[in-house]
C-alpha positions as CSV (number, residue, x, y, z in Angstrom):
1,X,0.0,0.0,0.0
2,X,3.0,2.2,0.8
3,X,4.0,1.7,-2.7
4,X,1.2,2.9,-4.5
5,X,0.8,6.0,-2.5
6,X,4.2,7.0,-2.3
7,X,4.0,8.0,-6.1
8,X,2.0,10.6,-7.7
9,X,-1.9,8.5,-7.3
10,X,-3.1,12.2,-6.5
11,X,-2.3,15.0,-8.5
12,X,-3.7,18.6,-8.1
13,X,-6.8,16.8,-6.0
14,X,-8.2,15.3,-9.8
15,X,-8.3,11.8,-8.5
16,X,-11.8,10.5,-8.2
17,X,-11.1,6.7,-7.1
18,X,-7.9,5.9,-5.9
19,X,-6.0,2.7,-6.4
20,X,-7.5,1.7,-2.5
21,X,-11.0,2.6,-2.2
22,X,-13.6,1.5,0.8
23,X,-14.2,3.7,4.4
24,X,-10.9,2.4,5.3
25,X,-8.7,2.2,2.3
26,X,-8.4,-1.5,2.6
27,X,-10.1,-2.4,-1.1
28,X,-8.2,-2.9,-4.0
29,X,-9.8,-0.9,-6.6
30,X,-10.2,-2.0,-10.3
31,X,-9.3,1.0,-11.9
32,X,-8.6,4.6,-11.1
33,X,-10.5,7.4,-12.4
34,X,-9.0,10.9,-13.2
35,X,-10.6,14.2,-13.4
36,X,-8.2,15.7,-16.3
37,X,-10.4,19.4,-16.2
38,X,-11.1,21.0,-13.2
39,X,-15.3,21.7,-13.0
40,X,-15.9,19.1,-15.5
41,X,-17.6,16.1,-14.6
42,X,-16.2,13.8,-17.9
43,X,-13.4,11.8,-16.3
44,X,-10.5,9.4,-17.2
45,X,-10.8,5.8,-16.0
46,X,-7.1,4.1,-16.3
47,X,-6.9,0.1,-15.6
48,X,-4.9,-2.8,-16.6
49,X,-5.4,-6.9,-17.3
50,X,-2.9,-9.5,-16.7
51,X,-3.6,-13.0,-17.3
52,X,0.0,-15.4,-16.9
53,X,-1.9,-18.0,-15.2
54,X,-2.5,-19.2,-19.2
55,X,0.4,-18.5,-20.7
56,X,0.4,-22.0,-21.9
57,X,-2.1,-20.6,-24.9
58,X,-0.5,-17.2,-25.6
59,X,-3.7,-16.7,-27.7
60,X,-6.2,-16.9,-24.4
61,X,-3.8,-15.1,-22.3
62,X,-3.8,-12.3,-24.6
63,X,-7.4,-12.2,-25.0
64,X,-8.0,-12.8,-21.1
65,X,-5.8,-10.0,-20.5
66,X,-8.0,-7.6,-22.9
67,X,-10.8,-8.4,-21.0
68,X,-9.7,-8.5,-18.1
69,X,-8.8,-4.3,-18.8
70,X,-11.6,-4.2,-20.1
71,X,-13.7,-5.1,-17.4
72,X,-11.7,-3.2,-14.8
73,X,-12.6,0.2,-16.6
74,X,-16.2,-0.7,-16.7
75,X,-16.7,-1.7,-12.9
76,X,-15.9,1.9,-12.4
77,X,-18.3,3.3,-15.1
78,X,-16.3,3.8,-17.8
79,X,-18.0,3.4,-21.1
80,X,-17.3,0.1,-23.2
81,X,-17.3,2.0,-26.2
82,X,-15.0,4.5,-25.6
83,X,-11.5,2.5,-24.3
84,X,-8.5,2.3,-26.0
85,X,-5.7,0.0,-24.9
86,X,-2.0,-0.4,-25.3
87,X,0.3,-3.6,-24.6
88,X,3.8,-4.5,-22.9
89,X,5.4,-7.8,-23.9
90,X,7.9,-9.3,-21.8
91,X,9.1,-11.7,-23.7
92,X,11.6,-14.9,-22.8
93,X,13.2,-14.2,-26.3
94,X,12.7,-15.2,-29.6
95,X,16.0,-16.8,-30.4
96,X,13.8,-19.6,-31.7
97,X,10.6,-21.1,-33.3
98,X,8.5,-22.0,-30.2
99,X,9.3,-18.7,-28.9
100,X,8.6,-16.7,-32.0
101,X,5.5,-19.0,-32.0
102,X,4.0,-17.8,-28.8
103,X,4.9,-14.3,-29.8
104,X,2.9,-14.7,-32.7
105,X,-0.2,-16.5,-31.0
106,X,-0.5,-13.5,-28.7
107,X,-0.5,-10.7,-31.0
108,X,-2.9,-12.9,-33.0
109,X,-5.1,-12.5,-29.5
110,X,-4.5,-9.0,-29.4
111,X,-5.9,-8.3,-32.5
112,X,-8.9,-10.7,-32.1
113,X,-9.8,-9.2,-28.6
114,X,-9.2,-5.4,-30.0
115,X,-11.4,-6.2,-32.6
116,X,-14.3,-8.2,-30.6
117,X,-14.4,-5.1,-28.1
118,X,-13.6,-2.3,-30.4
119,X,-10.7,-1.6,-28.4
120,X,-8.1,0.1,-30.5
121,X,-4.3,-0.2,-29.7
122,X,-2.9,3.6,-29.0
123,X,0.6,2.2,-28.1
124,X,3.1,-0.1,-26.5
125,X,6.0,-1.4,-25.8
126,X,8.2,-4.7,-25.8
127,X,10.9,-6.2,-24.3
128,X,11.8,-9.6,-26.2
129,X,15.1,-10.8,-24.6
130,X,14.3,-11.6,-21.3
131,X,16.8,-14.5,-20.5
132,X,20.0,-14.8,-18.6
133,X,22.7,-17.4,-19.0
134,X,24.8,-18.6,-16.4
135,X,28.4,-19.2,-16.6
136,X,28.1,-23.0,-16.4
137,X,26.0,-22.2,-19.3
138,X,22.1,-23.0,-18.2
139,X,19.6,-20.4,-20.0
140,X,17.2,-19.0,-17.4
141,X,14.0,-17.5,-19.0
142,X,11.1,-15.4,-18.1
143,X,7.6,-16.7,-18.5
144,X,5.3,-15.0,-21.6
145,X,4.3,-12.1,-20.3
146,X,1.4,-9.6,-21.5
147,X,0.2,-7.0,-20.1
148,X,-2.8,-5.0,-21.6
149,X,-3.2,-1.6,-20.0
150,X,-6.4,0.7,-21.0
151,X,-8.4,4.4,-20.6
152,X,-12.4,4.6,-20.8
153,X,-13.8,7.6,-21.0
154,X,-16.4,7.8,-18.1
155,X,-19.5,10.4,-19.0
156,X,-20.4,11.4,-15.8
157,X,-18.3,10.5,-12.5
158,X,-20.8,11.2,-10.7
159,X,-22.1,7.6,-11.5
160,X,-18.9,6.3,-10.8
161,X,-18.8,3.3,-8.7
162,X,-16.4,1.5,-6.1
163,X,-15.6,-2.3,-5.1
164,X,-16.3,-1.9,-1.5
165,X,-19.8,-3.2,-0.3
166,X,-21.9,-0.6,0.5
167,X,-24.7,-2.0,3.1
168,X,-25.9,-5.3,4.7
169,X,-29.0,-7.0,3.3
170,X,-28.1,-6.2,-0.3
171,X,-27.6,-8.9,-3.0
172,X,-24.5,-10.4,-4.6
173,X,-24.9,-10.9,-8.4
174,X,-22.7,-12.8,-10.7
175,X,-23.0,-11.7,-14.2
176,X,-21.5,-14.0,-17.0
177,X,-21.0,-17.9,-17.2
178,X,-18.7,-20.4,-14.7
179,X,-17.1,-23.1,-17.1
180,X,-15.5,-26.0,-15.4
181,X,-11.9,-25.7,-16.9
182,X,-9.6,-25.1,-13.9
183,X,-6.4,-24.6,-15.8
184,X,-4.4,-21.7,-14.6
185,X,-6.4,-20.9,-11.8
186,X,-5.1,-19.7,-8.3
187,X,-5.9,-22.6,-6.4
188,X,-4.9,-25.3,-9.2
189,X,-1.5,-24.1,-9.0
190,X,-1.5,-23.7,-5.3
191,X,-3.1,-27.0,-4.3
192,X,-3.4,-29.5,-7.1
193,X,-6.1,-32.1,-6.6
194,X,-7.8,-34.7,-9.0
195,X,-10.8,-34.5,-10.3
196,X,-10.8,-31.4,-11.5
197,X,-11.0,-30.1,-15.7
198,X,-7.4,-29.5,-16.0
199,X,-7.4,-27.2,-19.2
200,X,-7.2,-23.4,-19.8
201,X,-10.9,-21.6,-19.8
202,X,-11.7,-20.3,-23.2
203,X,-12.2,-16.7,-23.5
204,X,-16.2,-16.0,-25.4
205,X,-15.4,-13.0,-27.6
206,X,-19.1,-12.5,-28.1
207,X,-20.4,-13.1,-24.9
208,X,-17.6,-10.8,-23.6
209,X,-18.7,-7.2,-25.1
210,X,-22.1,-8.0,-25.2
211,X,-21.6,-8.4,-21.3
212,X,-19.3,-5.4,-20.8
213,X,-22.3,-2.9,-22.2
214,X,-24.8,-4.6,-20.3
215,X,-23.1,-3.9,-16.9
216,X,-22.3,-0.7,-18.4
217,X,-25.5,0.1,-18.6
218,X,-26.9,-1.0,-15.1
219,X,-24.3,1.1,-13.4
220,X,-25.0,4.1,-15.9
221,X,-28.7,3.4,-14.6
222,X,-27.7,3.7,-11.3
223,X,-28.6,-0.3,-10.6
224,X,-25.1,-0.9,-9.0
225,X,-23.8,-0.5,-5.4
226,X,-20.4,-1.4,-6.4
227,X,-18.9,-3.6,-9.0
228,X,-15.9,-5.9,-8.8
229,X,-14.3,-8.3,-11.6
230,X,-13.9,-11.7,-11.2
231,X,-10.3,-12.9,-12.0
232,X,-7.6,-14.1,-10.0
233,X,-8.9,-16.3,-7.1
234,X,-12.1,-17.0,-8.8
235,X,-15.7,-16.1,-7.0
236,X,-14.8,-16.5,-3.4
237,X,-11.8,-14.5,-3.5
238,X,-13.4,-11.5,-5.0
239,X,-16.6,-11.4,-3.1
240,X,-14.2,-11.8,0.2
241,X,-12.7,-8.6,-1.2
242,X,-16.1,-6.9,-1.9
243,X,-17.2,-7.8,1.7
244,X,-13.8,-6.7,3.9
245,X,-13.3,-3.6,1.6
246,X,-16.7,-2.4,3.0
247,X,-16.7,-3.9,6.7
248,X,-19.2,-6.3,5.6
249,X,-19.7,-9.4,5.5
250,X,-20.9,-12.3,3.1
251,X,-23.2,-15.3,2.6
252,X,-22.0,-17.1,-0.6
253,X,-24.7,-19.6,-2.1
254,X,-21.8,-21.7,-3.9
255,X,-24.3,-23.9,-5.6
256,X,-26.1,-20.9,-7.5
257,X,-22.1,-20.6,-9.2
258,X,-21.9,-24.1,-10.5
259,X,-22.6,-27.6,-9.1
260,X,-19.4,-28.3,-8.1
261,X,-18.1,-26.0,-5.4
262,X,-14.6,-26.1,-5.9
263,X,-15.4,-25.0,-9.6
264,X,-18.0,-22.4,-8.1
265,X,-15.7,-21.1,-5.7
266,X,-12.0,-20.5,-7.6
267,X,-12.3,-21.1,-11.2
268,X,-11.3,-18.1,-13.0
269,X,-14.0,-18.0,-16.1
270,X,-13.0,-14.8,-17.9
271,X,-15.6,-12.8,-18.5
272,X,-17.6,-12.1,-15.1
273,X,-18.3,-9.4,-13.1
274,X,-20.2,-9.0,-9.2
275,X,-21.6,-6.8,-8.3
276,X,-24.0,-6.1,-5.5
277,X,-27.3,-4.7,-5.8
278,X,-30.6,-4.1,-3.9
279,X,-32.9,-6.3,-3.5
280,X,-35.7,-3.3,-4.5
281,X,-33.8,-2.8,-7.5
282,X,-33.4,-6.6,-8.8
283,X,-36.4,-6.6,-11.1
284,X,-35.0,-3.1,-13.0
285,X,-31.4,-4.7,-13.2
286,X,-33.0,-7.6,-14.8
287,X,-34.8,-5.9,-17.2
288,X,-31.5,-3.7,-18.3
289,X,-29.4,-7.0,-18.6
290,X,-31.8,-8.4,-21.0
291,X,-30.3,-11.8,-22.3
292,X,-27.1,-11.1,-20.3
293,X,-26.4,-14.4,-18.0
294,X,-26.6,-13.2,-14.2
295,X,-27.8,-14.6,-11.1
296,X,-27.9,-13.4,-7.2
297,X,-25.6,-16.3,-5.8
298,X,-25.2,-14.4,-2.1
299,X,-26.1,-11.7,0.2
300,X,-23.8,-8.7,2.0
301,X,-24.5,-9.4,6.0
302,X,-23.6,-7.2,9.2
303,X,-21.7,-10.4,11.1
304,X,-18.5,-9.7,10.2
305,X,-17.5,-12.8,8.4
306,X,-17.6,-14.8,5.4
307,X,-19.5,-18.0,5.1
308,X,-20.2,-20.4,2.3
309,X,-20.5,-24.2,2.3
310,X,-17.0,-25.4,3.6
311,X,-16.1,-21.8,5.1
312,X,-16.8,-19.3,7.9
313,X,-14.3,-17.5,8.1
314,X,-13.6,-13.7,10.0
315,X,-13.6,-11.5,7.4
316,X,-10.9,-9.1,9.8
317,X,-8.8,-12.5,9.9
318,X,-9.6,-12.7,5.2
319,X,-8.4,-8.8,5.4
320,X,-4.9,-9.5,7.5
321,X,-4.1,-12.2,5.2
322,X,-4.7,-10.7,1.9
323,X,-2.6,-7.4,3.1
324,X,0.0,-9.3,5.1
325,X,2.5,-8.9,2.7
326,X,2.1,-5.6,1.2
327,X,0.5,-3.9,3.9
328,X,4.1,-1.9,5.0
């Protein structure tokens, strides 16, 4: 935390949500928003996407990582429509064919995603020779590496929402579909266990955009309490962010993710968003996500703790352990 806010996050008092958002500056926010001219209300949303956890299809990884960006700049109220994006390639080098190959996979990913979201690229840069050999002569390489960076214009930041839960009693919404594939996911890596659909989730370039505008929309609409994508971690992780950003607490309904709760709780589907909104205001959030996939799979409590089938856990205790290491 230190880091961030030792550099330049607030400039001439224009910043509108800061990298850590929630009553006690605890929540990681998705994206940042800018206010470029003083006594206008148009703002600049900036985020980012990183997706290494597939590497192993530099194609997905790419097109993760768009929409990953993507996604950040929305859950703040930027507007779909209006975000470029620019990319950074580390590279391990491309000294030879499977190298060059995966180069070439994920700048064929770049251009699919740019062109599925109408996101052009602005800029970039790359760094291709990432490798070091030692003196008895072993070659040590970095992984791929792609990281898509992005500004949305948002209209009106006075519609501009945060990932901190806002009040107990509200609902937890999912928006977009849980697949089974568990390749690259947080927890696969972390605690392998059988079972499990080992390969790479596939990235759904039409279901992706479509998506984006319709939770556009709902927060333009004023639907939306606060917003979070669903990435790294997978559903429980993020909604335990939602929750100890705000000094909430949550009830996750695993089985409303998918049937098997592993699955429901960390894979890392690309694509989805959740968000929390009231209950008064579920049948008007319907209605503006028309065909859009969603359902409420949880509620935001006062009891201080997070519980889902398998967990109950202190969400104080969920707050010390995700900060414990950067919290300086």
């Amino acid at each position: 935390r230190c880091i961030i806010e030792q550099y330049d996050h607030e400039v001439q008092g224009r910043s509108v949500i800061r990298p850590q958002v929630g009553p006690y500056g605890t929540g990681p926010s998705d994206a940042a928003v800018l206010l470029p001219v003083a006594g206008s209300t148009r703002g600049l949303a900036v985020g980012n996407g990183l997706a290494t956890g597939l590497r192993d299809d530099p194609w997905r990884m790419a097109v993760a990582a768009l929409d990953e960006c993507v996604r950040n700049l929305v859950c703040v109220g930027a507007d779909p429509e209006r975000i470029a994006v620019l990319d950074n390639f580390c590279w391990p080098g491309c000294d030879d064919e499977q190298r060059m190959g995966e180069l070439v996979r994920a700048a064929e990913g770049c251009r699919d995603a740019a062109l599925a979201y109408r996101t052009p690229f602005i800029s970039g840069k790359d760094s291709l020779n990432n490798q070091f050999t030692t003196d008895e002569g072993t070659t040590i390489r970095i992984p791929p590496t792609l990281l898509i960076s992005g500004f949305g214009i948002v209209d009106d930041v006075r519609r501009c929402v945060t990932m901190d839960a806002k009040e107990a009693g509200t609902a937890l919404v999912l928006v977009g579909a849980t697949t089974a594939a568990m390749g690259g996911s947080q927890f696969i890596d972390l605690h392998p266990v059988s079972g499990q659909d080992p390969s790479l989730p596939e990235p759904d370039l039409e279901a992706g955009p479509r998506t984006a505008r319709a939770v556009a929309g709902a927060i333009a609409s004023g639907f939306v309490r606060s917003a979070h994508d669903c990435s790294e971690g997978g559903v429980l992780v993020a909604a335990a962010e939602m929750a100890f950003a705000g000094g909430l607490g949550v009830q996750i309904e695993l089985e409303s993710v998918h049937a098997d709760p592993l699955v429901a709780a960390f894979a890392e589907t690309p694509g989805r968003y959740l968000l929390e909104v009231r209950e008064a205001d579920l049948a008007a959030f319907g209605q503006e996500m028309g065909e859009t996939l969603w359902s409420v799979v949880g509620r935001f409590t006062d009891c201080g703790r997070l519980s889902c089938e398998g967990c109950n856990a202190s969400i104080d205790e969920l707050r010390d352990v995700w900060s414990g290491t950067i919290n300086w």
